[in-house]
N, C-alpha and C positions, 0 to 999 in steps of 0.2 A: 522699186529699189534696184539700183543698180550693184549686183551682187561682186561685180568684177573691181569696182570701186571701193566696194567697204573695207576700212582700213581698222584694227585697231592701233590704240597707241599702249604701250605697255607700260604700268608703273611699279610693277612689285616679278620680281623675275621668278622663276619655279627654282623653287629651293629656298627660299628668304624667307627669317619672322620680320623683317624691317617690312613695316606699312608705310609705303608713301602713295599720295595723292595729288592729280594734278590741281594747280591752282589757278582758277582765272584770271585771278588778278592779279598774280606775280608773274604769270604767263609762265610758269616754271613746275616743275614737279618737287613736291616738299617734304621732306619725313613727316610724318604723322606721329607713328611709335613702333614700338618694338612691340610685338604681340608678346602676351602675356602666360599664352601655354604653348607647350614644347610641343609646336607642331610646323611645319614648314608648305608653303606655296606648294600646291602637287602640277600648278601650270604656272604660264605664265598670264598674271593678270592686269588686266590694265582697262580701257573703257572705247567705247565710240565717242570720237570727238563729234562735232554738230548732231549732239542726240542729247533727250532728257528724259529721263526714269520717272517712273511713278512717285518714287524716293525724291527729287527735285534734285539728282548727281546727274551727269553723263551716265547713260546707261551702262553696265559692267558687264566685260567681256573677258573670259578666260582662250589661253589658246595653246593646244598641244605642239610643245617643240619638240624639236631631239634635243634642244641644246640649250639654258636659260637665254637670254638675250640681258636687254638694259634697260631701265626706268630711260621713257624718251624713248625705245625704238619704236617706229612704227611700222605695222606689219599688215600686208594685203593678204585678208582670210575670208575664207569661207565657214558661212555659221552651218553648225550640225545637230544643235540640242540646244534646249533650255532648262536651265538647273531653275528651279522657283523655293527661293527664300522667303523667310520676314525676318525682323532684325528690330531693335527699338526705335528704329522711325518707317517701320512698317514695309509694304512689299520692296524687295532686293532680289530680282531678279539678273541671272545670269545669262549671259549667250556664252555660248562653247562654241569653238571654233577651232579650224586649223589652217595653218598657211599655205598658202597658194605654191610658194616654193619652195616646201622643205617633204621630198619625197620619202620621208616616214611618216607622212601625216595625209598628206595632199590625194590619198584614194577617198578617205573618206566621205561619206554623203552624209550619212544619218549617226544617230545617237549611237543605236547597234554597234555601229563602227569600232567606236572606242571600244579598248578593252575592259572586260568584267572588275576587274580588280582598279582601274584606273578610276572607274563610275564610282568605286565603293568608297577611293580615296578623296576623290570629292568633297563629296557624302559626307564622310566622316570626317573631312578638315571643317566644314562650316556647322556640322551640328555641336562642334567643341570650341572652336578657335577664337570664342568671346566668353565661355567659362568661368576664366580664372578673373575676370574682371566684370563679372556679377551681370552681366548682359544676358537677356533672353533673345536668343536665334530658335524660330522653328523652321527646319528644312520640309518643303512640299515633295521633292524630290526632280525625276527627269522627264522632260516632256519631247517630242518629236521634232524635228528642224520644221513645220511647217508653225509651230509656235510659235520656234524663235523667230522666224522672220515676220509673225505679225507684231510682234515686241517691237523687233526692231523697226518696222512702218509706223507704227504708231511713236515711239520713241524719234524719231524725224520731224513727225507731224508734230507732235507736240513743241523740237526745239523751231523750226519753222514758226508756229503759230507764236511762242514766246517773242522771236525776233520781231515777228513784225506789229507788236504792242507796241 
């Protein structure tokens, strides 16, 4: 994997209950909904484009800004951690990330990295953030950037091997 390459695309900015998702077939990014408990994006999140999740989504990548961005921006990051979810269509794995060129972020290597309080709000956004509309999320918690980047290889391989059905 070329790590210099990997890009995410961003659809939901840090700060937002608006959930949007990209659409492949409208080729456009779409409201989804408004979340339903009073909690907000704590990054900015959005996915690996030419990648497929265990979930059958583009895999989901979160990435630490200083600053939200825009549904639509694409951003060259580097992964540091894995958040490991499940959700009512089963594993929802996260990659954590941070951009390449935004130097409040960009020291980062590892999980450690982030701050204590930033992990907790995570944490705490996705063990609540489907709640109030009767969804079961159980959070696994944080795994090591050598994780993430088997997620993400495999997540490749998997869209790779779909394509060429």
């Amino acid at each position: 994997m070329g790590e210099a390459l990997l890009h995410c695309m961003v659809e939901i900015p840090k700060g937002s209950r608006n959930k949007y998702e990209y659409d492949e077939e409208l080729g456009a990014i779409r409201f989804d909904r408004f979340l339903f408990s009073s909690v907000v994006y704590p990054l900015d999140y959005g996915m690996f484009p030419r990648t497929l999740a265990e979930d059958g989504d583009p895999l989901d990548a979160m990435v630490a800004v200083s600053e939200p961005t825009f549904p639509g921006c694409v951003i060259p990051v580097k992964p540091i951690a894995l958040f490991k979810m499940r959700d009512d269509k089963g594993i929802d794995d996260k990659i954590i990330c941070v951009p390449h060129q935004d130097p409040n972020w960009n020291f980062a290597e590892r999980m450690e990295d982030l701050p204590e309080q930033l992990r907790d709000e995570v944490s705490h956004f996705f063990a609540v953030y489907k709640t109030l509309e009767h969804k079961e999320v159980a959070v696994d918690g944080w795994y090591p950037r050598e994780d993430a980047l088997a997620v993400i290889d495999a997540a490749q391989r998997r869209w790779r091997e779909r394509d060429e059905r």
